[in-house]
Each structure stands twice: as structure tokens, then as C-alpha cells.
PDB file of N, CA, C, O and CB in Angstrom:
ATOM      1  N   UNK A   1      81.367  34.289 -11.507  1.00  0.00           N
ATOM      2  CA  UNK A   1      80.821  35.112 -10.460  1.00  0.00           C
ATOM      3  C   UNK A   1      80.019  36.283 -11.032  1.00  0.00           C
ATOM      4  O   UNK A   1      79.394  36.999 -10.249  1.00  0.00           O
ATOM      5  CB  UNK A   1      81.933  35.618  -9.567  1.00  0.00           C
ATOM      6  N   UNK A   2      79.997  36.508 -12.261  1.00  0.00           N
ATOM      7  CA  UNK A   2      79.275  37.643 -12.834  1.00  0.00           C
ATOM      8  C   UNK A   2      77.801  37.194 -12.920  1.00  0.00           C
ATOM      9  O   UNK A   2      76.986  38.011 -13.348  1.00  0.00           O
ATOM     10  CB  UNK A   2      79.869  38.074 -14.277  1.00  0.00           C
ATOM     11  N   UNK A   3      77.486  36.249 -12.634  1.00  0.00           N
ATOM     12  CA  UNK A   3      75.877  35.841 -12.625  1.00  0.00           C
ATOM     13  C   UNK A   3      75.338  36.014 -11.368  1.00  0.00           C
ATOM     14  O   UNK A   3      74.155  36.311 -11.200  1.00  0.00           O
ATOM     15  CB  UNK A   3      75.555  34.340 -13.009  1.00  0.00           C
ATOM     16  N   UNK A   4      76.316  35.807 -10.262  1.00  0.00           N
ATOM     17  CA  UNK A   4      76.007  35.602  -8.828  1.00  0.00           C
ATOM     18  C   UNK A   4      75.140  37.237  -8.461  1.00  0.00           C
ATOM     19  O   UNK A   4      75.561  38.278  -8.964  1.00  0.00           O
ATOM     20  CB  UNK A   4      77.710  35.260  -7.814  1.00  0.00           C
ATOM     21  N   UNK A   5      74.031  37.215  -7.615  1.00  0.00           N
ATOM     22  CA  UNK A   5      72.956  38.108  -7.511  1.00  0.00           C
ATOM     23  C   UNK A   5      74.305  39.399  -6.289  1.00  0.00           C
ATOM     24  O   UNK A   5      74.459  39.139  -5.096  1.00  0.00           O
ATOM     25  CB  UNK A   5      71.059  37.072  -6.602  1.00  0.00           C
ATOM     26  N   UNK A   6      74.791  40.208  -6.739  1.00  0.00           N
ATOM     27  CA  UNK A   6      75.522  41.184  -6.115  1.00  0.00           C
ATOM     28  C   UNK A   6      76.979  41.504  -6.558  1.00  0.00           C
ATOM     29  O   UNK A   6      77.785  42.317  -6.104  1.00  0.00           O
ATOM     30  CB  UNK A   6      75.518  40.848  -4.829  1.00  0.00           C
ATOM     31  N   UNK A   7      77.068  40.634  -7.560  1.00  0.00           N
ATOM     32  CA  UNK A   7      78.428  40.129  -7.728  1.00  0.00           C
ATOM     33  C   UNK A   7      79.763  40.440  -7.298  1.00  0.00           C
ATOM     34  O   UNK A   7      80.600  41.116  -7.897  1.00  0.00           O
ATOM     35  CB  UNK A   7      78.575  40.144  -8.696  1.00  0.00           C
ATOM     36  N   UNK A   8      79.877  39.752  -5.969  1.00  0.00           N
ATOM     37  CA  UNK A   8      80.584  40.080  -5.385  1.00  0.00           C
ATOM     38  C   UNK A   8      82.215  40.296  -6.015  1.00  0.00           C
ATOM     39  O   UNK A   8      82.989  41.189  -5.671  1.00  0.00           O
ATOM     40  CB  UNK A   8      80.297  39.334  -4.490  1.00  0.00           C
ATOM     41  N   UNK A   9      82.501  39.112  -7.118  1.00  0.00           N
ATOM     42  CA  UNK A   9      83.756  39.635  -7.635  1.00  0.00           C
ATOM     43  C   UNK A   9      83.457  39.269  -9.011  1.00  0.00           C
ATOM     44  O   UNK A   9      82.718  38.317  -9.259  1.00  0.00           O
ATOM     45  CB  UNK A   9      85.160  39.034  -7.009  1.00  0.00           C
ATOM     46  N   UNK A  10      84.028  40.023  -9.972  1.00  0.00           N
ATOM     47  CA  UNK A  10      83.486  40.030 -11.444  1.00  0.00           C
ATOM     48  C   UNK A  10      84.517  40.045 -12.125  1.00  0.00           C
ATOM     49  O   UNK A  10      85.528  40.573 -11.662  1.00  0.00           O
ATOM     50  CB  UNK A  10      82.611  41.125 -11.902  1.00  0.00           C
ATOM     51  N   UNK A  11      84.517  39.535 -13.249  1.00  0.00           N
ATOM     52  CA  UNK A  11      85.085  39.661 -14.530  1.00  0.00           C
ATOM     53  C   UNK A  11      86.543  40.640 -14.489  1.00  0.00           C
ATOM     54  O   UNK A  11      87.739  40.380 -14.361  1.00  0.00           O
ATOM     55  CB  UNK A  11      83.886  40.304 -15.497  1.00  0.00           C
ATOM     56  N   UNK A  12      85.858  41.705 -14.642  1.00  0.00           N
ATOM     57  CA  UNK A  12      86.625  42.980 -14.151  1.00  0.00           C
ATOM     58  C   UNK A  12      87.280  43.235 -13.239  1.00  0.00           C
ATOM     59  O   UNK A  12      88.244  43.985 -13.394  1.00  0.00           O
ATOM     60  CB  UNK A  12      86.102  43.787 -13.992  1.00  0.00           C
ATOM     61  N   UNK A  13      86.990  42.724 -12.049  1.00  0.00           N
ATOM     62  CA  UNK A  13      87.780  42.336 -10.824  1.00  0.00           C
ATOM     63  C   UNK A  13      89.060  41.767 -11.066  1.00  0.00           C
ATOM     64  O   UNK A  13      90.246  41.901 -10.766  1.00  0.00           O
ATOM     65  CB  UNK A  13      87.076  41.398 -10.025  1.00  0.00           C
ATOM     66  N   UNK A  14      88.338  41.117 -11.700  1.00  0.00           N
ATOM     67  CA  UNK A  14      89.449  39.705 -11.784  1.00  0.00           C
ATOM     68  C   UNK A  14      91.119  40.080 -12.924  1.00  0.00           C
ATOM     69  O   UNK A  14      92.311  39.773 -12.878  1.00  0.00           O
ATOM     70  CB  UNK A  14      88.222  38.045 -12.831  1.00  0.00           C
ATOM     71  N   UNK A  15      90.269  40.840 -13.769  1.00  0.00           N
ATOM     72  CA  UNK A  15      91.484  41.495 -14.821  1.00  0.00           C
ATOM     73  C   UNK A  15      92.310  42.454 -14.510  1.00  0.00           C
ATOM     74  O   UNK A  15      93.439  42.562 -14.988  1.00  0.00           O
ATOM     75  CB  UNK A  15      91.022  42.075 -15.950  1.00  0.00           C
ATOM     76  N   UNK A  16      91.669  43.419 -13.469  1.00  0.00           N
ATOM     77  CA  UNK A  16      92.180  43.922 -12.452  1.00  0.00           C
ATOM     78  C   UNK A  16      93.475  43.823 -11.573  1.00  0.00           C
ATOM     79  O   UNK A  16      94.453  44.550 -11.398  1.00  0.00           O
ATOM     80  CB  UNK A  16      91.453  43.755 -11.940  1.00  0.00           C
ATOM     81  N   UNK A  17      93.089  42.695 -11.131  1.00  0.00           N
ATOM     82  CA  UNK A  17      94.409  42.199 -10.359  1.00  0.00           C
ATOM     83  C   UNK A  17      95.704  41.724 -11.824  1.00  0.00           C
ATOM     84  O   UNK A  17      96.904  41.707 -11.551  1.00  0.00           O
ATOM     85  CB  UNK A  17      93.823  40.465  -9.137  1.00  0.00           C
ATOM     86  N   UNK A  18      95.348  41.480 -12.866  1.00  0.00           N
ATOM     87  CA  UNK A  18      96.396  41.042 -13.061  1.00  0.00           C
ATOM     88  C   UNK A  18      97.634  41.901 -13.939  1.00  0.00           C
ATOM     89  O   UNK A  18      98.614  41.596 -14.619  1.00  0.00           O
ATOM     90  CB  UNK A  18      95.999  39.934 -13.539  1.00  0.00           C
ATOM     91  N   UNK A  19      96.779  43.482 -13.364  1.00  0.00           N
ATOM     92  CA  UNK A  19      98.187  44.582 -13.211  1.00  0.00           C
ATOM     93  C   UNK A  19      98.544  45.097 -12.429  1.00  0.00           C
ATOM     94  O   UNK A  19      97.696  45.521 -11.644  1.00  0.00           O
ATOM     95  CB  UNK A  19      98.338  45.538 -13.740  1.00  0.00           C
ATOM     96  N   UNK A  20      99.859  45.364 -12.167  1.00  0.00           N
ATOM     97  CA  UNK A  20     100.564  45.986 -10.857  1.00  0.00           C
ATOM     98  C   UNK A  20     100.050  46.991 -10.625  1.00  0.00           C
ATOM     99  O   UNK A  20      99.976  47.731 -11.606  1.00  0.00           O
ATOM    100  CB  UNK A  20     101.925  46.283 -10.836  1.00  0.00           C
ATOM    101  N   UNK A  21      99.514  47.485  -9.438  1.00  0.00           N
ATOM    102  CA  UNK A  21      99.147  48.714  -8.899  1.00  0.00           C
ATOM    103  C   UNK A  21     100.266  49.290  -7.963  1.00  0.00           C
ATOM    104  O   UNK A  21      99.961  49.815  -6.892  1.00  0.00           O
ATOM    105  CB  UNK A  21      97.845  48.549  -8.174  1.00  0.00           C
ATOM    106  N   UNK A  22     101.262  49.209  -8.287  1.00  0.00           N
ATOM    107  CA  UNK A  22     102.527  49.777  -7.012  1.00  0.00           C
ATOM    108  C   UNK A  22     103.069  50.542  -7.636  1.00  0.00           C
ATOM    109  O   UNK A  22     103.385  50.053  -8.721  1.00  0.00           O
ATOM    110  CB  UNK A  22     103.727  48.823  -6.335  1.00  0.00           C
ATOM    111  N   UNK A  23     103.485  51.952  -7.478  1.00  0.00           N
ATOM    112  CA  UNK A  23     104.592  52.758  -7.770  1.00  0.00           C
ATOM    113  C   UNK A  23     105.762  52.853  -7.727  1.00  0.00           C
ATOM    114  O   UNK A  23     106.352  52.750  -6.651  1.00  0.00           O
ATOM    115  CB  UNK A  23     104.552  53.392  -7.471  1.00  0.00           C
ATOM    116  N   UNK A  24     106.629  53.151  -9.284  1.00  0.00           N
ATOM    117  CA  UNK A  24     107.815  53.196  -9.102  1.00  0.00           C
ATOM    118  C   UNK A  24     108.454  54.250  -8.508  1.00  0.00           C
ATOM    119  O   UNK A  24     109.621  54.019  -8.189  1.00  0.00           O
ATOM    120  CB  UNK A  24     108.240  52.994 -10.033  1.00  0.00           C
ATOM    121  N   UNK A  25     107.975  55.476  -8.239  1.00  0.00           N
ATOM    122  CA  UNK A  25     108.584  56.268  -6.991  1.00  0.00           C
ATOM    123  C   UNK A  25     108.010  56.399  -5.747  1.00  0.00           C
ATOM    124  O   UNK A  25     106.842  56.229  -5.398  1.00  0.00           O
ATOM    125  CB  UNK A  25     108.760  57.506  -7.266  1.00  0.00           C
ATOM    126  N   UNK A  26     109.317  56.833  -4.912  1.00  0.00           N
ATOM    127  CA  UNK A  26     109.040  56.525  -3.687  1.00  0.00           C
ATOM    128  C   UNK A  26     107.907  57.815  -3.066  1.00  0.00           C
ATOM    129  O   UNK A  26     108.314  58.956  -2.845  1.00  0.00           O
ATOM    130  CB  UNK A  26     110.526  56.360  -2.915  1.00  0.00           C
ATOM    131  N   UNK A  27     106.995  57.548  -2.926  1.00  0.00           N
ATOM    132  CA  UNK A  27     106.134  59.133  -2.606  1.00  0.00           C
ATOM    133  C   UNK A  27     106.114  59.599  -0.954  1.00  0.00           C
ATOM    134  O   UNK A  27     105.590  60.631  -0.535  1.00  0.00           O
ATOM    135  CB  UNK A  27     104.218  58.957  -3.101  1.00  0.00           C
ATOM    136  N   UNK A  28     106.721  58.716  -0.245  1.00  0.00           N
ATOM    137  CA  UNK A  28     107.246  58.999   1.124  1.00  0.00           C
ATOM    138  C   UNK A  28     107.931  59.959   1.060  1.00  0.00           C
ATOM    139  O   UNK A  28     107.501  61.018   1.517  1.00  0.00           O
ATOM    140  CB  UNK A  28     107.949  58.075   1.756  1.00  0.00           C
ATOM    141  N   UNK A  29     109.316  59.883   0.425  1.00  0.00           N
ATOM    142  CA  UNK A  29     110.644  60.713   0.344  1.00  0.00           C
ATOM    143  C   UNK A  29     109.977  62.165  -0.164  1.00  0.00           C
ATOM    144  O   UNK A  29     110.231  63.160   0.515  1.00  0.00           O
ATOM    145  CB  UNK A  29     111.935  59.975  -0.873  1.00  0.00           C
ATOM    146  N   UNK A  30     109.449  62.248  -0.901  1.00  0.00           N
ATOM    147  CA  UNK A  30     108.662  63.498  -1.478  1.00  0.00           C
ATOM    148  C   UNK A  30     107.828  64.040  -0.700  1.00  0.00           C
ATOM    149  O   UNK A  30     107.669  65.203  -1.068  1.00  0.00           O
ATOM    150  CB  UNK A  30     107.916  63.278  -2.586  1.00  0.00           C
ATOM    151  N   UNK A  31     107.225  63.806   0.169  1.00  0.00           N
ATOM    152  CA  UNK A  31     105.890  64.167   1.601  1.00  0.00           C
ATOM    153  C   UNK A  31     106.780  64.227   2.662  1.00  0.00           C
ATOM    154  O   UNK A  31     106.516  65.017   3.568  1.00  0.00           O
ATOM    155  CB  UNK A  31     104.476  62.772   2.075  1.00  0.00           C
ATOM    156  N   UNK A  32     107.620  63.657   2.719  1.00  0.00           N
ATOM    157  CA  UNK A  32     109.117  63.978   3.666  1.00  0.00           C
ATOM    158  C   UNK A  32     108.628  62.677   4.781  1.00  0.00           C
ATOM    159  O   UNK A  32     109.005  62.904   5.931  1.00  0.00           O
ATOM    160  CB  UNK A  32     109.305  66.107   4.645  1.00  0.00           C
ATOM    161  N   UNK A  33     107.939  61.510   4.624  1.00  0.00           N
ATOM    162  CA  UNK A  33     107.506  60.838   5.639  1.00  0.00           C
ATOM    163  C   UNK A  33     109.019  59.409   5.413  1.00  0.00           C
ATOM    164  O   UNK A  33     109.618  58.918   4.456  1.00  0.00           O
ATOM    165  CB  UNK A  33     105.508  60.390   5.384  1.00  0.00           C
ATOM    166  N   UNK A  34     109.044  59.253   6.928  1.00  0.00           N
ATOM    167  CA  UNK A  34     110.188  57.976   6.575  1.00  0.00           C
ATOM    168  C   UNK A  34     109.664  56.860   7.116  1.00  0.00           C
ATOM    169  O   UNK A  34     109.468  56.795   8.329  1.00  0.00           O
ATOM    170  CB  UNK A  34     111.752  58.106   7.216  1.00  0.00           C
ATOM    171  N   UNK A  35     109.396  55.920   6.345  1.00  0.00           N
ATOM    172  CA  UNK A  35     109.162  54.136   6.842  1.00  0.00           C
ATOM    173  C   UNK A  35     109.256  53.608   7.440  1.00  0.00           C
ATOM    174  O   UNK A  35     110.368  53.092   7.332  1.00  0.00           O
ATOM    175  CB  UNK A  35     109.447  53.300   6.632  1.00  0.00           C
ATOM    176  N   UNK A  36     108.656  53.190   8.368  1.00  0.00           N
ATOM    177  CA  UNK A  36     109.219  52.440   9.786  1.00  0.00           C
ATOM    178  C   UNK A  36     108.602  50.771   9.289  1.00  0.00           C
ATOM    179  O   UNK A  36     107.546  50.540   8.701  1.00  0.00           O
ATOM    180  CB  UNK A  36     108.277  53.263  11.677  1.00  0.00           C
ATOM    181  N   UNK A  37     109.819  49.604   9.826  1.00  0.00           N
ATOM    182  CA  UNK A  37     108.508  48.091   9.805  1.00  0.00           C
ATOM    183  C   UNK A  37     107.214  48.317  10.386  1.00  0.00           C
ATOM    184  O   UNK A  37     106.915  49.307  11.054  1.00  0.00           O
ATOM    185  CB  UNK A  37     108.972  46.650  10.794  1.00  0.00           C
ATOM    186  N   UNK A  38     106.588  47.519  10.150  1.00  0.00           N
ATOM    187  CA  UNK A  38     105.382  47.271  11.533  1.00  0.00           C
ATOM    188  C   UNK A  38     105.466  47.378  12.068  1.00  0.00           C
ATOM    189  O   UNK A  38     104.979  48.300  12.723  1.00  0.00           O
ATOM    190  CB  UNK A  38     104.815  46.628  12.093  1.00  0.00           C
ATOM    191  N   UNK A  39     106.495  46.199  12.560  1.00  0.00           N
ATOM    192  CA  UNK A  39     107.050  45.083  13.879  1.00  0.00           C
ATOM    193  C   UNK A  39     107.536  46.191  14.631  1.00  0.00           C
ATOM    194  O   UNK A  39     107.593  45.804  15.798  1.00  0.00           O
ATOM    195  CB  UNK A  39     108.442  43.720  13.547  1.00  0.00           C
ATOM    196  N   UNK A  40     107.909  47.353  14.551  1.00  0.00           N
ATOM    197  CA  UNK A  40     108.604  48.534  15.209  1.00  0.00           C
ATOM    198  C   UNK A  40     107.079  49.326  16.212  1.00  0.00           C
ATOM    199  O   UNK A  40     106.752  49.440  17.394  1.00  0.00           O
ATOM    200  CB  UNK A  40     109.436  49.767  13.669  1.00  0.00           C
ATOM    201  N   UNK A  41     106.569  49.683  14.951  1.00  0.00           N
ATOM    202  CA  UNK A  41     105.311  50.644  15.627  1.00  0.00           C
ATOM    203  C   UNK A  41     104.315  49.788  15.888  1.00  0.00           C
ATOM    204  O   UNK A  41     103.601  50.506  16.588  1.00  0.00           O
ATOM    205  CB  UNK A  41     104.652  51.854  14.686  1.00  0.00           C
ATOM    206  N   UNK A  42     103.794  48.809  15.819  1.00  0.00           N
ATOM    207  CA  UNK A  42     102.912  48.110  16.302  1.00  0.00           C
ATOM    208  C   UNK A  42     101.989  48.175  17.720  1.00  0.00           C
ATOM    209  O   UNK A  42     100.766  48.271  17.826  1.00  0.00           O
ATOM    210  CB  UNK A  42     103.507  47.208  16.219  1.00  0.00           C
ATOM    211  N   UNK A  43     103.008  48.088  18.751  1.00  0.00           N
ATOM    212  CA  UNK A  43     103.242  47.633  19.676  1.00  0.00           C
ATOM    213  C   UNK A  43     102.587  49.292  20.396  1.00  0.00           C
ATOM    214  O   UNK A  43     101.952  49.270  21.449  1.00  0.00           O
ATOM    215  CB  UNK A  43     104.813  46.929  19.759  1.00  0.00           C
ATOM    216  N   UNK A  44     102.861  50.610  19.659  1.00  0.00           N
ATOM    217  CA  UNK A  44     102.465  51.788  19.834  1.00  0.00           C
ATOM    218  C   UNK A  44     100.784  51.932  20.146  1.00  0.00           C
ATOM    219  O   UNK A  44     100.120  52.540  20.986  1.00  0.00           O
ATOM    220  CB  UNK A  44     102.949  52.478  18.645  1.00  0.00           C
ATOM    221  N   UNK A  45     100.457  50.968  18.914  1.00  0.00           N
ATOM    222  CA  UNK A  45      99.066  51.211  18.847  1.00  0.00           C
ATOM    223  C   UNK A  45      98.259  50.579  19.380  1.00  0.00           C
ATOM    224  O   UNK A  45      97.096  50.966  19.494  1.00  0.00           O
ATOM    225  CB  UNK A  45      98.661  51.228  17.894  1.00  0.00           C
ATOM    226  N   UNK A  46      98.962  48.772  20.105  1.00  0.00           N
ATOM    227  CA  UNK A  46      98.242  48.071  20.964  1.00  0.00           C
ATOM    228  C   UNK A  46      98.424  48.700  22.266  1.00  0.00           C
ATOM    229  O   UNK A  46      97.671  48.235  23.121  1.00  0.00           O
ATOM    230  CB  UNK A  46      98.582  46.695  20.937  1.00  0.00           C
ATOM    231  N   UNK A  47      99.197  49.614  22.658  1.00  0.00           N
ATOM    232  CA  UNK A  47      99.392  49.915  24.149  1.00  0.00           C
ATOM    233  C   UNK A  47     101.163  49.757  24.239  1.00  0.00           C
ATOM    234  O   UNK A  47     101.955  49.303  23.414  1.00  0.00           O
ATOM    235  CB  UNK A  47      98.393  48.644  25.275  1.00  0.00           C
ATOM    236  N   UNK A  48     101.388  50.368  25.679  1.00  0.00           N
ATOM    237  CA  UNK A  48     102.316  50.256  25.713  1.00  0.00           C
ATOM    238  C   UNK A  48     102.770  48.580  26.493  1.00  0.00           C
ATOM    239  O   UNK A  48     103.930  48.175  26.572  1.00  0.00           O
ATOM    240  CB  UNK A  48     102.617  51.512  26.187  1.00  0.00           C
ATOM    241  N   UNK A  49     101.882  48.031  26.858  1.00  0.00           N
ATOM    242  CA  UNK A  49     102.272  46.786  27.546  1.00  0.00           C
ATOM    243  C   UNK A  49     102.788  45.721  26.935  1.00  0.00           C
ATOM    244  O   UNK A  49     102.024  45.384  26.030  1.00  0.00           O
ATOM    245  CB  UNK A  49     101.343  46.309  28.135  1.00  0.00           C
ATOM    246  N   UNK A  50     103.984  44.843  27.021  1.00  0.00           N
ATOM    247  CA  UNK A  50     104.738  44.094  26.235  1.00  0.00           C
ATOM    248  C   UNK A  50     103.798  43.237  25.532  1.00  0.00           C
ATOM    249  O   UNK A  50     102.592  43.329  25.757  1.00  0.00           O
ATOM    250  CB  UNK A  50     105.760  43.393  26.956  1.00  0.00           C
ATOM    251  N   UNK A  51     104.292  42.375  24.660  1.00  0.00           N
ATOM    252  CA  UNK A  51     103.153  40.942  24.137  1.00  0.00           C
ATOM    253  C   UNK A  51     102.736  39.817  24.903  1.00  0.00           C
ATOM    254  O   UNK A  51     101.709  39.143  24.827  1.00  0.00           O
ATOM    255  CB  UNK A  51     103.713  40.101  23.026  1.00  0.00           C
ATOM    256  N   UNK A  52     103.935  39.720  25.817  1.00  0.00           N
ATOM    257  CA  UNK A  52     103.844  38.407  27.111  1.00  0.00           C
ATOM    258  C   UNK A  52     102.897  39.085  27.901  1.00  0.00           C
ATOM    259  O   UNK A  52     102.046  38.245  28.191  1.00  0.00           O
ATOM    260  CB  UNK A  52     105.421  37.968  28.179  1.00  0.00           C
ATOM    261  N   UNK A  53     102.542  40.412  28.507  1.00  0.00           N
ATOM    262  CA  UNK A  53     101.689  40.801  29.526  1.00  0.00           C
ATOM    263  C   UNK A  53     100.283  41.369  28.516  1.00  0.00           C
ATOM    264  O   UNK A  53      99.175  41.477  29.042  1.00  0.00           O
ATOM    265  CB  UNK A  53     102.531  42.051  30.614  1.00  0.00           C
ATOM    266  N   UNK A  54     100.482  41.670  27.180  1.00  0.00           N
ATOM    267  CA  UNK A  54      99.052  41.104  26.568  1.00  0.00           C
ATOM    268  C   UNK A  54      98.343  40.237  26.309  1.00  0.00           C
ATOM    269  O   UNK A  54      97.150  40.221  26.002  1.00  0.00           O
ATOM    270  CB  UNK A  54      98.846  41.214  25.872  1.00  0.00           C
ATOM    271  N   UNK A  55      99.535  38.994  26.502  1.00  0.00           N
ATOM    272  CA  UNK A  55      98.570  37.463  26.505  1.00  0.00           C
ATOM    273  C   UNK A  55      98.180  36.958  27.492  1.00  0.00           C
ATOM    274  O   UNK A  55      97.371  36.038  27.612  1.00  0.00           O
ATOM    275  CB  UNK A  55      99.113  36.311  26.036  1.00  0.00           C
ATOM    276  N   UNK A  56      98.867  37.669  28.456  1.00  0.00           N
ATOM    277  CA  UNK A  56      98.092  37.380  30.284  1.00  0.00           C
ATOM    278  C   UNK A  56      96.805  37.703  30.212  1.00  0.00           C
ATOM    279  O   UNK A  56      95.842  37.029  30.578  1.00  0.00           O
ATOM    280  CB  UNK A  56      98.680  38.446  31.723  1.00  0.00           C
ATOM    281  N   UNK A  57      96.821  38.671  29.766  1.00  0.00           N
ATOM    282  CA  UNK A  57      95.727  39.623  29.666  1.00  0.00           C
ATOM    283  C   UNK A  57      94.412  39.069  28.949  1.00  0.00           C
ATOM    284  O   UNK A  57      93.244  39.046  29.337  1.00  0.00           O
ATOM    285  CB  UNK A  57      96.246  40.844  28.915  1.00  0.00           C
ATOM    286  N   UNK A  58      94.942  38.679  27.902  1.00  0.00           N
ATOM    287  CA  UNK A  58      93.921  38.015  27.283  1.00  0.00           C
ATOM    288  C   UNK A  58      93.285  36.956  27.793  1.00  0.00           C
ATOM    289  O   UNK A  58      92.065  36.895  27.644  1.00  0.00           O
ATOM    290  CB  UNK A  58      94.263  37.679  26.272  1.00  0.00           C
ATOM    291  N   UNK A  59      94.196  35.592  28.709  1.00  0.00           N
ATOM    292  CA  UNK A  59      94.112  34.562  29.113  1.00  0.00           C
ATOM    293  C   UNK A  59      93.281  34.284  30.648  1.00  0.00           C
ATOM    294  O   UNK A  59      92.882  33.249  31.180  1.00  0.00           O
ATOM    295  CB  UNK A  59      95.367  34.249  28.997  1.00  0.00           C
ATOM    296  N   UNK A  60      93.231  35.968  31.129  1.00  0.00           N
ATOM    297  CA  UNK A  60      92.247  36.163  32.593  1.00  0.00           C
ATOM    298  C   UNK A  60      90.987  36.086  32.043  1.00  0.00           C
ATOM    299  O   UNK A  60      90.084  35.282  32.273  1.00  0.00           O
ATOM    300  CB  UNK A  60      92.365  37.706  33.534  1.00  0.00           C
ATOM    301  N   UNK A  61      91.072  37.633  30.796  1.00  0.00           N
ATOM    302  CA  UNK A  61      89.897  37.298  30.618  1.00  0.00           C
ATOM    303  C   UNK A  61      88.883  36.568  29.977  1.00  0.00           C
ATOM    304  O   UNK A  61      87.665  36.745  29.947  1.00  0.00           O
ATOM    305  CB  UNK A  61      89.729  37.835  30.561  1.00  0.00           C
ATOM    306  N   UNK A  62      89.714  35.585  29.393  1.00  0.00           N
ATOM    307  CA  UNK A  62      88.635  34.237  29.051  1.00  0.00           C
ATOM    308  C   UNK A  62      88.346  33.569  29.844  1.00  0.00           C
ATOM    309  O   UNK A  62      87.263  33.052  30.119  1.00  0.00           O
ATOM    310  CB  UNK A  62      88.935  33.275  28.237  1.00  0.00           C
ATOM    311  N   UNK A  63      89.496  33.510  30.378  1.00  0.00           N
ATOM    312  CA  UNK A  63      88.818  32.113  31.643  1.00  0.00           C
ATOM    313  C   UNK A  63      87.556  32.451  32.478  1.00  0.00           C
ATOM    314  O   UNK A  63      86.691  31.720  32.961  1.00  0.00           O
ATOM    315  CB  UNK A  63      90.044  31.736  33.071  1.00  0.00           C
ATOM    316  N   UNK A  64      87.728  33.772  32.490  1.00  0.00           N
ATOM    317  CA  UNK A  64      86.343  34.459  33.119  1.00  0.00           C
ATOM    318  C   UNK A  64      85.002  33.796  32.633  1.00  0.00           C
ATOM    319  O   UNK A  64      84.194  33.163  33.313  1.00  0.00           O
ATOM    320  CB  UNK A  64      86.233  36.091  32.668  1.00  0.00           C
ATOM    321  N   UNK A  65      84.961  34.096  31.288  1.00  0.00           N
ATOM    322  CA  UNK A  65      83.944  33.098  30.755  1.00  0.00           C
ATOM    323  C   UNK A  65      83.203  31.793  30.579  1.00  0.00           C
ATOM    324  O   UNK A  65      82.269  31.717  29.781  1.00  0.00           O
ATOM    325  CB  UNK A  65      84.069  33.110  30.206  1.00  0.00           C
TER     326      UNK A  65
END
């Protein structure tokens, strides 16, 4: 891919990945922030309406189309 005109992923890229970029301390606990799953807050940021009445939702408005 290093020839390819932009190169989208290179050489370097590639060597890249094959070290861990994750930290061994926790930097939450230190900023005082605590972890929640996804699967918890998710649902915050789509709205408050369940998943069964977001797929209604979705399913009106296609048929519209």
C-alpha cells in the first residue's frame, strides 16, 4: 500500500498496530470519572424511547417510502 497514490495505509501503519496502545493505569480513577457499559448509557443518547418503540419508528418511516 505504500505505492498506492494517497496511501491510505502504509508500512508504518501497519507496524504500528503491532504495539499495544492501552494503559496500564486506570486514568478514570485519577479524573475521578467512573465507567459505566454502553449497554447502560446508550439508550440516553438515542432518546429516551425504548428499542421496541425505536424500531416502530423506524419501520413507519420506511414504509413511507
Amino acid at each position: 500500500m505504500d505505492f498506492v497514490p494517497g496511501k491510505p495505509f502504509s508500512t508504518d501503519n501497519y507496524r504500528s498496530l503491532l504495539v499495544d496502545s492501552v494503559c496500564r493505569q486506570d486514568g478514570f480513577v485519577e479524573l475521578g470519572i467512573v465507567a459505566h457499559p454502553m449497554e447502560a448509557i446508550v439508550r440516553q443518547y438515542l432518546g429516551s424511547q425504548s428499542a421496541h418503540g425505536l424500531l416502530d419508528t423506524y419501520r413507519h418511516y420506511a414504509s413511507r417510502r
